[in-house]
C-alpha positions as CSV (number, residue, x, y, z in Angstrom):
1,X,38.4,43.2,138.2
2,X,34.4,43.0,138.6
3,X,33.5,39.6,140.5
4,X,29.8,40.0,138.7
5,X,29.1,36.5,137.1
6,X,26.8,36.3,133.4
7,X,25.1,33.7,132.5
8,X,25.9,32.4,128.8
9,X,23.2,31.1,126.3
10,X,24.1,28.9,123.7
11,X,21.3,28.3,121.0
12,X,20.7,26.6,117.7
13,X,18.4,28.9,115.1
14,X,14.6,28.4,115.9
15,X,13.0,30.1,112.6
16,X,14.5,31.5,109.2
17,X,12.9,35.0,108.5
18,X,14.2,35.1,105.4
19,X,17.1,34.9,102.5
20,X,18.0,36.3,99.3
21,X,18.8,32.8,97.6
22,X,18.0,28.8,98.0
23,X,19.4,26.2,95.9
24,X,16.3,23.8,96.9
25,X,12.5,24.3,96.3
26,X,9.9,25.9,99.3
27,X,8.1,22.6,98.3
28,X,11.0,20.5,100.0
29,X,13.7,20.6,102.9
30,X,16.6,19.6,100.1
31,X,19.2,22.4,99.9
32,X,17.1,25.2,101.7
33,X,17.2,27.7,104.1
34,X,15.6,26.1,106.4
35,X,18.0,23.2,107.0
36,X,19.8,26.1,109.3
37,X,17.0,25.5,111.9
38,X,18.6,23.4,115.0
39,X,21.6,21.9,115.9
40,X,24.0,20.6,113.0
41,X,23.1,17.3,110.5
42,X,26.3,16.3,108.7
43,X,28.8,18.4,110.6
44,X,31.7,17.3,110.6
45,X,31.3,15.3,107.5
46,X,32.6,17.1,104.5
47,X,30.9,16.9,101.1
48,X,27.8,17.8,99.1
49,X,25.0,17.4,101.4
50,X,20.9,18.1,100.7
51,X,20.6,18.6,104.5
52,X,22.7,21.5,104.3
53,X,21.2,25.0,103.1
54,X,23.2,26.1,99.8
55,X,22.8,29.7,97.8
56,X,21.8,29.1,94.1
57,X,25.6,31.0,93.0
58,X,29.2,30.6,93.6
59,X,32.3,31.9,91.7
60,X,32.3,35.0,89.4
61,X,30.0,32.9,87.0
62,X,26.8,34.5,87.5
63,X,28.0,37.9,87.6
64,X,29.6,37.5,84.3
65,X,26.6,35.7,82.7
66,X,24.4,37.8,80.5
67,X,21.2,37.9,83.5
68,X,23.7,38.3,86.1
69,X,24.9,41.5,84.3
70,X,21.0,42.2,84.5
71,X,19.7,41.5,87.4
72,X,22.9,40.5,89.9
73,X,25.6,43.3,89.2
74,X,24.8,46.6,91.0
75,X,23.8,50.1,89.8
76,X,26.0,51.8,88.3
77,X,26.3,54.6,91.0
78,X,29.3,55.9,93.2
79,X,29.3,53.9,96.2
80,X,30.6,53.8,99.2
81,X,33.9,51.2,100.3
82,X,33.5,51.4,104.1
83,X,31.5,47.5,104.0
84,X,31.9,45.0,101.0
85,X,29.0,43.9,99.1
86,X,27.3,40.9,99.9
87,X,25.2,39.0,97.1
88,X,23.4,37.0,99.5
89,X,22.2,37.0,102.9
90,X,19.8,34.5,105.9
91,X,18.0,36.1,108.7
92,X,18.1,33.5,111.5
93,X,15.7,34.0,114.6
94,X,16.7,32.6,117.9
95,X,14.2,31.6,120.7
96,X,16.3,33.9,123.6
97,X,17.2,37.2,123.2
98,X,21.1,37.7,123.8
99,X,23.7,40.3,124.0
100,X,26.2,38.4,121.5
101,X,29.3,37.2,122.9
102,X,30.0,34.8,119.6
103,X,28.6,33.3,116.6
104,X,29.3,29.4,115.3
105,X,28.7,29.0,111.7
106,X,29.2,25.3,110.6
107,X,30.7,25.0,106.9
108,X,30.7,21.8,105.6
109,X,31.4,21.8,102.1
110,X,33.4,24.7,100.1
111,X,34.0,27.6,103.1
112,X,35.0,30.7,103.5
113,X,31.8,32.3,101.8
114,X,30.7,34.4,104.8
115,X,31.5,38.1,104.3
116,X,29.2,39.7,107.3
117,X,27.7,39.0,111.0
118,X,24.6,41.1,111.5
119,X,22.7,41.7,114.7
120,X,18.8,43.3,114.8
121,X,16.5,44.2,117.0
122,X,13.7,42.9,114.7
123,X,12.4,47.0,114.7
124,X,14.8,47.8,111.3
125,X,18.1,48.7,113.5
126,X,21.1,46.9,112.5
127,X,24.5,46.8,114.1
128,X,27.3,45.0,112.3
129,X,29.1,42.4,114.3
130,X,31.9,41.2,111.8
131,X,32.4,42.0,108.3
132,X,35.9,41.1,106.1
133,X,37.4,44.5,106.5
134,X,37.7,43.8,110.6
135,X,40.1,41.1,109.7
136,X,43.8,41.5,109.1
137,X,44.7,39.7,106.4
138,X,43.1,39.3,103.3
139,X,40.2,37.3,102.8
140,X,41.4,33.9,101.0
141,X,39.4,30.6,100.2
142,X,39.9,28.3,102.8
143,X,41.2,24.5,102.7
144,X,38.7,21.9,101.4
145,X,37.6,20.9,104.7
146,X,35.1,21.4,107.3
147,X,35.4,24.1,110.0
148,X,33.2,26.6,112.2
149,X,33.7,30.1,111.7
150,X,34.1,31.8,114.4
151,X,35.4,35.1,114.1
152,X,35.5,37.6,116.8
153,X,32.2,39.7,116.8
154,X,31.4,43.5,118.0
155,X,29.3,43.9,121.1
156,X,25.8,45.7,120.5
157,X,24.4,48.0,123.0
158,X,20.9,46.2,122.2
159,X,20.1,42.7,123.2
160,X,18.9,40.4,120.0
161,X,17.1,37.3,118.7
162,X,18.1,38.0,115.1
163,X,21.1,37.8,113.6
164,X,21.9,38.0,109.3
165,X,24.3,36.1,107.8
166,X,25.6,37.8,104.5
167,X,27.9,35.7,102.2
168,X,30.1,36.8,99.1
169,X,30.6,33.5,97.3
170,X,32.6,35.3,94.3
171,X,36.0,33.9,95.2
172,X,34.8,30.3,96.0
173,X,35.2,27.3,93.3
174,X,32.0,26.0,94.2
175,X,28.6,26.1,96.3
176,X,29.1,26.9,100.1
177,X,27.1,24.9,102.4
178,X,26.1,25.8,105.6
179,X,25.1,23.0,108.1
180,X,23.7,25.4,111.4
181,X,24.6,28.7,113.4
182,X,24.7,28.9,117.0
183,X,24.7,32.2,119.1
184,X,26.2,32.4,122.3
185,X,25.6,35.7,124.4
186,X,24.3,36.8,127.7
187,X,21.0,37.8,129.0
188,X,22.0,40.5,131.1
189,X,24.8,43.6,129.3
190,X,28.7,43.4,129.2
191,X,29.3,47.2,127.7
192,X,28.8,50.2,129.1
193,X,26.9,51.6,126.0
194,X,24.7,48.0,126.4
195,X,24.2,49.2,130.0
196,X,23.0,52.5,129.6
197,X,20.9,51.8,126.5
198,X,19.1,49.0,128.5
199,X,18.2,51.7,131.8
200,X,16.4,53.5,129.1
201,X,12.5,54.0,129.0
202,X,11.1,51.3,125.4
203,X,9.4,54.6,124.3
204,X,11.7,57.7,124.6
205,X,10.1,61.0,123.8
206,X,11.5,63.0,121.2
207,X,14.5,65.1,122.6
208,X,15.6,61.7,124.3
209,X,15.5,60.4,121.4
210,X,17.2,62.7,119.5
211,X,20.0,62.4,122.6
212,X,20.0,58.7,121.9
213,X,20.4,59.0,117.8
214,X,23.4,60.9,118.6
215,X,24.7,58.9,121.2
216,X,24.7,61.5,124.0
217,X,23.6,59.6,126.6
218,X,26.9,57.7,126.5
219,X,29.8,58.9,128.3
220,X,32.8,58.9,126.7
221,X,36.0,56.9,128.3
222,X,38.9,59.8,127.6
223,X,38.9,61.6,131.0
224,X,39.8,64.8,128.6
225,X,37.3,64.7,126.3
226,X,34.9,64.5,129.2
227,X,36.4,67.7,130.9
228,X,36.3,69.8,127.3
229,X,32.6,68.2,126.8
230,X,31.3,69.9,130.5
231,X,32.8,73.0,129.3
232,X,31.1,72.7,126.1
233,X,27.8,72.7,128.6
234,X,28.5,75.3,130.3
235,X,26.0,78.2,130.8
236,X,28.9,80.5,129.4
237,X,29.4,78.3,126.6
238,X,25.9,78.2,126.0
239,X,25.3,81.7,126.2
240,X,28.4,82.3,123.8
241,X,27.1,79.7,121.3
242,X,23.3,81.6,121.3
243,X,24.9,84.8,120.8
244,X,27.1,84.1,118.0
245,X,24.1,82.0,116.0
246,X,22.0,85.2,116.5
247,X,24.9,87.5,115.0
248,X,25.1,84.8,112.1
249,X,21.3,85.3,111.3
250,X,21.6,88.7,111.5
251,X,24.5,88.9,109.5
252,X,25.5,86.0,107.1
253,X,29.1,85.4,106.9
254,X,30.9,85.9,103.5
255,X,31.2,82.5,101.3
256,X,32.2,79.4,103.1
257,X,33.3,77.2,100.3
258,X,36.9,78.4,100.5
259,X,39.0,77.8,97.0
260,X,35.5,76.2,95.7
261,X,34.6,79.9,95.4
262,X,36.8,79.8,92.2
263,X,35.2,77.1,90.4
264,X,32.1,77.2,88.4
265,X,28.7,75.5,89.6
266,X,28.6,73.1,87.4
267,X,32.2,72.0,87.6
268,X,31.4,71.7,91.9
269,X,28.6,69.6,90.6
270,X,30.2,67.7,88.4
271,X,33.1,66.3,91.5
272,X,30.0,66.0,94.0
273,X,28.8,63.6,91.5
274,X,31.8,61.1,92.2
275,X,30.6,60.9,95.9
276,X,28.1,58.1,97.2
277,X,25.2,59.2,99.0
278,X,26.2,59.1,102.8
279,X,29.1,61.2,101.5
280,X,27.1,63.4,100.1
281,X,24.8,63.4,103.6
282,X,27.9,64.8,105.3
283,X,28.8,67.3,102.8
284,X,25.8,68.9,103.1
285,X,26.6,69.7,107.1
286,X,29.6,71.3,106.2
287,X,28.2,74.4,105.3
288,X,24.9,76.6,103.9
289,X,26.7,77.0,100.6
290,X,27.6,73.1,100.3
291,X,23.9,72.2,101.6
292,X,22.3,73.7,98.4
293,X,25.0,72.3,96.3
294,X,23.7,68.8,97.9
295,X,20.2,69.4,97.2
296,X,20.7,69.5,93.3
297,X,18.7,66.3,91.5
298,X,21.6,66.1,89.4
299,X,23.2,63.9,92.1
300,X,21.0,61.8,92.6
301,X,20.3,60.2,89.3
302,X,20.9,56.8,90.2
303,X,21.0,55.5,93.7
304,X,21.8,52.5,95.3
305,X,20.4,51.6,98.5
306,X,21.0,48.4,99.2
307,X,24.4,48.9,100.6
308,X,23.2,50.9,102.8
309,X,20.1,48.6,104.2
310,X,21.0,48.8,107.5
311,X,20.1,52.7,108.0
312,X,17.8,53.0,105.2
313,X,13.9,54.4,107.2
314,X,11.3,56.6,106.1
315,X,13.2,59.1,107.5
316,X,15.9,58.6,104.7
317,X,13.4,58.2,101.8
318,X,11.6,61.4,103.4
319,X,15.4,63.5,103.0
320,X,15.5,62.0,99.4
321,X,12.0,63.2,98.0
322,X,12.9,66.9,97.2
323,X,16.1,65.6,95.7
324,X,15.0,63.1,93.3
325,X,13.1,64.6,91.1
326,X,15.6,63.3,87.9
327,X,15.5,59.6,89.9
328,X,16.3,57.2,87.1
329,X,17.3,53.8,88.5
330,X,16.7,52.7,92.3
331,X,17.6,49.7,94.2
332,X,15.7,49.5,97.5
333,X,16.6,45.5,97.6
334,X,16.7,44.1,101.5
335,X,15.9,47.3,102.8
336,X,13.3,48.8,105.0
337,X,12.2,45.2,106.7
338,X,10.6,45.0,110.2
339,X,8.7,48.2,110.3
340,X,11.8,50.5,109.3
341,X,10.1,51.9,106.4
342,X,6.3,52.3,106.2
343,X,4.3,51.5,102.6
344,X,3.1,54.8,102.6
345,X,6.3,56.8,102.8
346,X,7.2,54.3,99.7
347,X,4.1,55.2,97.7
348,X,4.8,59.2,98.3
349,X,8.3,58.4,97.1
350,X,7.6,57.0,94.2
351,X,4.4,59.7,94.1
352,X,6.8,62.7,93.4
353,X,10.1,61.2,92.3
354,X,8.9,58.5,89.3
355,X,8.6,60.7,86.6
356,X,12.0,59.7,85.3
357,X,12.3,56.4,86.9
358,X,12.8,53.5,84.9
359,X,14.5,51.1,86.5
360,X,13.7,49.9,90.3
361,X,15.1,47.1,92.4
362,X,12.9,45.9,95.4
363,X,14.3,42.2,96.0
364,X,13.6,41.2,99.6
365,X,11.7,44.3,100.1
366,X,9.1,43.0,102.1
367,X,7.7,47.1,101.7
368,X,6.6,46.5,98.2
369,X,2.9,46.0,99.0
370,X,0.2,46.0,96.5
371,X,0.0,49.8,96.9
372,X,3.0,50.2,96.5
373,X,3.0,48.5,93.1
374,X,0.2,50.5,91.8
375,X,2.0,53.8,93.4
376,X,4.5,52.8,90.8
377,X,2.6,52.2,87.7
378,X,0.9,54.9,88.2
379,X,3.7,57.3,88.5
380,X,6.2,55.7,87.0
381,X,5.4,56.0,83.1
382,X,9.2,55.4,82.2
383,X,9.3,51.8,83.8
384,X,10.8,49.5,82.0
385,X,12.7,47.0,84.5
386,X,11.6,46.0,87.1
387,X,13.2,43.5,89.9
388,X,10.7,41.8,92.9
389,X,12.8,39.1,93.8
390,X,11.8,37.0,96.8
391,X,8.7,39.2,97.7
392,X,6.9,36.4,98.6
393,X,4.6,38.9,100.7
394,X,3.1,40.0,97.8
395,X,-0.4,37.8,96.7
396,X,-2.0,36.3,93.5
397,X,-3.7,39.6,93.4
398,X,-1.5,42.0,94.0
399,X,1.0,41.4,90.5
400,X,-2.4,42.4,88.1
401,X,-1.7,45.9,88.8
402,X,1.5,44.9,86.4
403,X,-0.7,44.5,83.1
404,X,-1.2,47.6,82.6
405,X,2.4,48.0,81.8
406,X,3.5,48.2,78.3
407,X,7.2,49.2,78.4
408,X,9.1,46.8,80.6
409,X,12.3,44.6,78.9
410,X,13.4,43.4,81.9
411,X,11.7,41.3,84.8
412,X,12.3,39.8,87.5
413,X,9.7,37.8,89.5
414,X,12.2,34.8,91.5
415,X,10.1,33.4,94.0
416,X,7.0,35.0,94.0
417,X,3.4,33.7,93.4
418,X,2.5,35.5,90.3
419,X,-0.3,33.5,88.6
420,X,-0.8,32.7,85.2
421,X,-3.7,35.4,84.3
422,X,-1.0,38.3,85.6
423,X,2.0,36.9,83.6
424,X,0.2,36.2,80.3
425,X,-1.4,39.2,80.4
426,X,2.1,41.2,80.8
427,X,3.5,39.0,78.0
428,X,1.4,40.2,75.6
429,X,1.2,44.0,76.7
430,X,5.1,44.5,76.9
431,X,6.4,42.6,73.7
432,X,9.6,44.2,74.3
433,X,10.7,41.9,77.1
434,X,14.6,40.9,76.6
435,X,15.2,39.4,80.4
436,X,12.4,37.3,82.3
437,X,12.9,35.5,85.5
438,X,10.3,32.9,86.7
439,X,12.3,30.7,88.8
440,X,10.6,28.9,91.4
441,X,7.6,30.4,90.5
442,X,5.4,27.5,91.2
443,X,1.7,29.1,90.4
444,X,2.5,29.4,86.8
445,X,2.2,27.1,83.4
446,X,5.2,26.8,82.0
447,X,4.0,24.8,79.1
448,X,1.7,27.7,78.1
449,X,3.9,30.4,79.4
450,X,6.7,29.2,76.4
451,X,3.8,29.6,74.3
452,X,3.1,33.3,74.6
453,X,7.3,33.7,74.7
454,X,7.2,32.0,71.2
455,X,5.0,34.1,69.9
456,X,4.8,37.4,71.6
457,X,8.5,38.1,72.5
458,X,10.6,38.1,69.3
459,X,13.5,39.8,71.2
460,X,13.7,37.7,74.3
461,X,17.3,37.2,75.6
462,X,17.3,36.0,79.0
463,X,14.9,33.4,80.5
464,X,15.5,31.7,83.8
465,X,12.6,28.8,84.5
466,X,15.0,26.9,87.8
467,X,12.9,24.2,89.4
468,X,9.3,24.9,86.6
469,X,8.3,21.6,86.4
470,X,5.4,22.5,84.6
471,X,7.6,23.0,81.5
472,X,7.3,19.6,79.4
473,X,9.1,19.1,75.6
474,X,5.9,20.9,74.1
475,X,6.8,24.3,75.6
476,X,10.8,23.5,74.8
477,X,9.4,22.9,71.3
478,X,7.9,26.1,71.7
479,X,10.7,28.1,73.0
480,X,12.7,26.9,70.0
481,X,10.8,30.4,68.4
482,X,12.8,32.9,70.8
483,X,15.6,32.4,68.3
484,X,17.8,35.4,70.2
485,X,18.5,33.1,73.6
486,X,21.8,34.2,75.0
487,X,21.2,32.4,78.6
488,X,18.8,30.2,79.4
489,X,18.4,27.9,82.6
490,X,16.3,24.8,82.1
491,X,17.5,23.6,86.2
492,X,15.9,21.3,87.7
493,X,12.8,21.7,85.4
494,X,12.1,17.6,85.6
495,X,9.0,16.9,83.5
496,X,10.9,17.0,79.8
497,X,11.2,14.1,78.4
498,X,15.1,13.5,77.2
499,X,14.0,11.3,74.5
500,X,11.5,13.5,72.7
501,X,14.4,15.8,71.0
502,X,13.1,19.1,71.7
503,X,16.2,20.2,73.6
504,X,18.2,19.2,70.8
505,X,15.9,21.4,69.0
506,X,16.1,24.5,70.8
507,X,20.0,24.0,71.1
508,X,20.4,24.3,67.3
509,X,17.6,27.3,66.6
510,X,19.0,29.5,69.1
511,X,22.9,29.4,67.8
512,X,23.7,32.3,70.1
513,X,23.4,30.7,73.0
514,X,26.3,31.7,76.1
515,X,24.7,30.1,78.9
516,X,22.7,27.2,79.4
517,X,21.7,25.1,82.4
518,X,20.2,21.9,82.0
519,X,20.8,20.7,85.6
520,X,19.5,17.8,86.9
521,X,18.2,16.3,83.7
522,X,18.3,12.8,84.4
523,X,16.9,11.8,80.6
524,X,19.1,14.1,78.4
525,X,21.8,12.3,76.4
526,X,24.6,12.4,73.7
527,X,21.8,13.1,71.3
528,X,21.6,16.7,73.1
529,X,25.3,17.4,74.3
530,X,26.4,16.9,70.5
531,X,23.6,19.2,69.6
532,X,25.1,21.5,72.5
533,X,28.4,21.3,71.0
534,X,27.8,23.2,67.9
535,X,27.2,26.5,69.9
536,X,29.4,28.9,68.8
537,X,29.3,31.2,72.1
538,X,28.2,28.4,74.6
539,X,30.4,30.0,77.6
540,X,28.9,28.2,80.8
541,X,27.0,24.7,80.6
542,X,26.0,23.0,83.7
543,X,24.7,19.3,83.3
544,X,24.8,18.2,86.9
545,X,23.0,15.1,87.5
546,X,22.9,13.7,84.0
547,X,23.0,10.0,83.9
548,X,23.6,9.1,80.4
549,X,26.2,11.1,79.5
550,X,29.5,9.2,78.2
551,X,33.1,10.4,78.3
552,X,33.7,10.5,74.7
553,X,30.7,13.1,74.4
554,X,32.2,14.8,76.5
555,X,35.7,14.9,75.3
556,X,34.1,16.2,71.9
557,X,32.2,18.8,73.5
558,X,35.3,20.1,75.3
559,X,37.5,20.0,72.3
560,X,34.4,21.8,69.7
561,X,33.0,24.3,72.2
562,X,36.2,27.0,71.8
563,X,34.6,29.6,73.6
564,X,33.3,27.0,77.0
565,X,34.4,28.1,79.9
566,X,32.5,26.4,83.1
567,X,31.5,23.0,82.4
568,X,29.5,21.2,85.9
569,X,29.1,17.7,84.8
570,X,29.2,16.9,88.9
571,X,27.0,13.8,89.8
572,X,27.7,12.4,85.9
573,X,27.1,8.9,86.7
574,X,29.2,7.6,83.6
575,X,32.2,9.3,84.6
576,X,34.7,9.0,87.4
577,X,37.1,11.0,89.7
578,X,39.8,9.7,87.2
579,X,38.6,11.0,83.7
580,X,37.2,13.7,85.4
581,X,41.4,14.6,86.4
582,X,42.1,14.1,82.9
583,X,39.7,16.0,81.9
584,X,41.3,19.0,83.6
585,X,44.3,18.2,82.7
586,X,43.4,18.1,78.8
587,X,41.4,21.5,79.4
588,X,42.7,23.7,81.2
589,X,41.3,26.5,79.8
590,X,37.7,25.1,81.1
591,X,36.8,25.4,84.9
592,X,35.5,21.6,85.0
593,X,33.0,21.1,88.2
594,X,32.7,17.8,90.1
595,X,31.3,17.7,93.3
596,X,30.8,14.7,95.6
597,X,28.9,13.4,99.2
598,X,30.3,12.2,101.9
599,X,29.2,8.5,102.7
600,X,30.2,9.6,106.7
């Protein structure tokens, strides 16, 4: 036993790089991200808690709901089942570089949401600490109390300051809330592999490099395999191996694909296309035959790269180029962040592979520079959805490249700083638009942005304004005209006046209504929860917050709207934890949301 003594660091989060989701607004500490930062607030207190930082989803609600199918379900691409998909993720910087030993998360309302542990070397490399597939038994939602989650974590040959969080709230009955995260490691390596890799020279030329992608440089443990490896490295081995590629130039060896031999091209083409891509990256050094086969663009159609951020360099977009030249949808969400892939591999991507593209995903692609958005319109004639979720990177300037657009039906622009020149201007060039998102998109009008809707986008389905308090009852009023709403979220949006009717309005001119989130409307009444009750489709309502509201209206609403099945009336302030058990009790069929704080 060694008799070497480490020293362990145990540290609070300093700085959040950046998420995928915040309940709260970048114009205040409630509910966001950054409430990570530092040691814990509430913990252990259970309950609802602003201090805390909560994700904007739980549940399978969001996934089912008609933008959700949209903008939150993946491509529709094989993929591979080695991790579990997360829908959301944090990257938390710590002051001291570590080698990680552990990892305290501190859940203090609704756990069990984390699916993933993450370390980086804030360069674009990734090494997975902990996912859900490293534990035994099955993930399962966890008691309704406080806990920290501690689950036993990887080691990484590379010493970190950042570490992502991903979470997969699908299974959970409500919001998660995270209070803090503390990393404990040491400064100095445990591993061998940490060892080695930290003897090595911070710029390695290229055939070390090449010896460090492969993992060469680390001996292996099995006495045996050692042994058979210096054999391998023999100069008679080496001499052998020379000699026998020589013979193979010289004379190709007969087909390699076996019983595949038998079995027309298109067939073999046809059962490649039921691999994902890293399957399809191995294939293809199998054999010479089995290499062209994995060149053909038929395979790579649609490709999802997002579950696959942590390897994903210019390097892999480079191997991808002379393969995609039938690309048609793309997701390059999270991927590519701290210098992994360069802007101007992205541009020559999309330069020879978006003739056929339209439909790309870049959410949290802090890559997607205002190049890279004219690289796109510019080769991309096809486009017609387009997703730039949370890249806040991006300036005023940068979205005008967009009105030049004229196909796009689908739209995605959550937290960004579009201004109101770019967006009007792509309202009335695209009038095809049938899913918008403008949440927390605080540079815009929302009064006057309703207005062009109403007038310019007869089609409109999907229309997500969380936390636009520029929208007032005149651009309700006005929305009233987009008489196809299927989902529509109102949250948050405080400047409409509850007496003035307009919601009321809206509710009865768009009858097809299945989703509709009115959250934290302090003004709206019975008046506009009757009005609500008369849609014929309404499947998900969410009226947190609502202080008028009266238990009858309630009742009626639950016994008219057949097809309801979430209902958040949480923080209801005419209503009780009593009625609110009855409630369930009389409607089973309804998943009925009612959250609380605790006073600790």
């Amino acid at each position: 036993m060694s008799d070497y003594s480490y020293i362990l660091v145990e540290q609070y989060a300093s700085e959040i790089l950046d998420f995928s989701s915040q309940y709260g607004s970048d114009k205040s500490v409630s509910y966001t991200a950054h409430n990570l930062t530092g040691r814990p607030n509430k913990f252990p207190s259970y309950g609802d808690f602003s201090q805390t930082y909560v994700m904007r989803d739980y549940g399978p609600w969001w996934a089912q709901s008609n933008s959700g199918k949209i903008w939150r379900q993946p491509i529709k691409c094989t993929r591979s089942r080695e991790n579990p998909r997360a829908s959301n993720f944090v990257d938390i910087k710590y002051e001291h570089a570590v080698y990680p030993i552990r990892i305290h998360i501190y859940e203090t309302f609704n756990p069990g949401g984390v699916s993933g542990i993450w370390a980086g070397n804030c360069r674009g490399d990734w090494k997975l600490l902990w996912d859900t597939t490293m534990t035994s038994t099955p993930q399962q939602v966890v008691s309704q109390r406080p806990r920290i989650f501690s689950p036993p974590l990887q080691q990484t040959h590379f010493i970190t300051k950042l570490i992502r969080i991903e979470f997969d709230q699908s299974e959970l009955p409500y919001y998660t809330e995270i209070d803090a995260v503390a990393l404990l490691g040491t400064l100095e390596p445990i591993s061998w592999e940490a060892k080695v890799t930290a003897m090595l020279p911070p710029s390695p030329g290229p055939l070390l490099q090449k010896i460090i992608d492969r993992k060469l440089h680390i001996l292996p443990a099995d006495g045996e395999q050692l042994e058979d490896n210096i054999k391998l490295l023999s100069r008679h081995s080496i001499r052998e191996f020379t000699k026998a590629c020589r013979e193979r130039e010289v004379s190709p060896p007969g087909s390699d694909l076996g019983d595949f031999e038998f079995v027309p091209e298109e067939i073999v083409l046809k059962i490649l296309g039921y691999l994902d891509l890293k399957s399809l990256v191995r294939l293809s050094a199998v054999s010479t035959k089995f290499h062209t086969f994995a060149q053909d663009s038929f395979l790579y159609g649609r490709i999802d790269l997002r579950d696959i951020f942590y390897c994903v360099s210019s390097a892999t977009m480079q191997w991808l180029l002379p393969k995609c030249s039938n690309l048609q949808e793309l997701d390059l969400s999270w991927c590519g962040n701290y210098g992994k892939l360069t802007p101007a591999m992205l541009q020559e991507f999309l330069k020879h592979c978006g003739n056929n593209l339209n439909k790309i995903r870049l959410d949290n692609c802090h890559v997607a520079t205002g190049q890279v958005l004219q690289s796109l319109v510019k080769h991309a004639p096809k486009i017609s959805d387009i997703s730039l979720a949370n890249c806040h990177l991006l300036n005023m300037v940068d979205f005008q490249i967009l009105c030049s657009l004229t196909k796009l039906e689908s739209l995605n622009l959550y937290r960004t700083v579009i201004g109101q020149p770019a967006i009007i201007s792509i309202l009335c060039n695209n009038r095809n638009l049938k899913h918008l998102s403008l949440a927390c998109c605080s540079n815009i009008d929302g009064d006057e942005v309703c207005m062009y809707l109403s007038h310019c986008q007869p089609h409109l389905e999907t229309i997500d304004f969380w936390r636009c308090n520029t929208i007032t009852e005149r651009g309700i009023g006005a929305l009233s005209h987009c008489s196809k709403l299927r989902d529509l979220d109102l949250g948050w949006c405080l400047s409409i006046q509850g007496t003035s009717g307009a919601l009321a309005h809206l509710v009865e001119c768009c009858p097809d209504i299945e989703r509709l989130y009115i959250t934290a409307h302090r003004q709206t009444g019975d008046r506009e929860v009757r009005a609500i009750s008369g849609l014929k489709k309404l499947e998900q309502l969410d009226i947190l917050g609502n202080r008028n509201v009266t238990l009858v209206t309630i009742q009626d609403l639950l016994t008219s709207a057949q097809t309801l099945r979430l209902l958040d009336i949480s923080f209801c302030d005419q209503l009780g934890d009593g009625n609110v058990n009855q409630l369930r009790q009389d409607f089973p069929h309804v998943d009925i949301k009612w959250s609380f704080a605790d006073n600790q």
